[in-house]
Residue, then its C-alpha position, 0 to 999 in steps of 0.5 A: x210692167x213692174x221692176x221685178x218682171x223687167x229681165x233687162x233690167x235685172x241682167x243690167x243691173x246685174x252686169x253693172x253692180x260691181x263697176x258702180x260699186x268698184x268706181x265708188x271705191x276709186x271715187x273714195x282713194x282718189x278723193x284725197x286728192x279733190x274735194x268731195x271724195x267721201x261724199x260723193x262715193x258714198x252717195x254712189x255706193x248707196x245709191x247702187x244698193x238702193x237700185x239693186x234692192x229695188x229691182x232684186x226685191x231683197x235686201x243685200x244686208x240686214x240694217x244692223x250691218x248698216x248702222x255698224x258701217x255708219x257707227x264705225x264711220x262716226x267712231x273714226x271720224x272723232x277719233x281723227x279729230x281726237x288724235x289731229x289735235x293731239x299731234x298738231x294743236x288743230x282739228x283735222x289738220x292730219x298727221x303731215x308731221x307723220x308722214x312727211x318723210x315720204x311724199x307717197x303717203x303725205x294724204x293718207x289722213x285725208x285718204x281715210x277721212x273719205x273713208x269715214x266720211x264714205x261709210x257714213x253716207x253710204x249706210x245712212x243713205x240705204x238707212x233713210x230708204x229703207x225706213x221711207x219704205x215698207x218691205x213686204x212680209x217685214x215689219x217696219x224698220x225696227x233694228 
């Protein structure tokens, strides 16, 4: 039985999509917290999308909305660089002098570097499985 036939799989899948996709989202806030956050939500993320592109037989997004989600990642993580070492002397050091007037938004630096880190692992994961397969009908990855 091939997966496009398999209607359990395609309602599971279905039915599960947003929760995955939504728990990648709670995996990147509360990723300011622990370490690892980005990482491990864009790997969840992209892996949904794999699945869902794998059963579904479609793509949710042409490669060129990718490679923008991981070229804006890229983008914001030198900027962050740029701008932590402007504000205090260090690479990634954050904008504690910012922010420390309210403990509530003390980790918002870190929040948004899981952010980046999350959209550059996402789109490059989806990226890399699509170049590693051929579509029918398609020609080779060529964005």
């Amino acid at each position: 039985m091939d997966l496009r036939e398999s209607a359990i799989l395609k309602n599971t899948v279905g039915m599960l999509f947003p929760f995955i996709a939504m728990f990648g989202f709670y995996l990147t806030s509360y990723g300011a917290n622990f370490p690892g956050g980005g990482f491990q939500a864009g790997v969840v993320f992209g892996t949904v999308v794999i699945v869902v592109e794998m059963v579904f037989s479609r793509r949710i997004f042409e490669n060129s909305f990718y490679m923008k989600i991981e070229f804006l990642g890229i983008i914001f993580l030198f900027t962050a660089l740029i701008v932590g070492f402007f504000l205090t002397d260090f690479f990634f050091s954050g904008l504690y002098g910012v922010t420390t007037r309210s403990p509530m938004f003390s980790n918002v630096f870190y929040w948004l570097l899981n952010l980046a880190i999350y959209s550059e692992v996402s789109g490059s994961l989806i990226l890399i499985y699509r170049s590693l397969i051929e579509w029918k009908g398609d020609e080779p990855y060529r964005d």
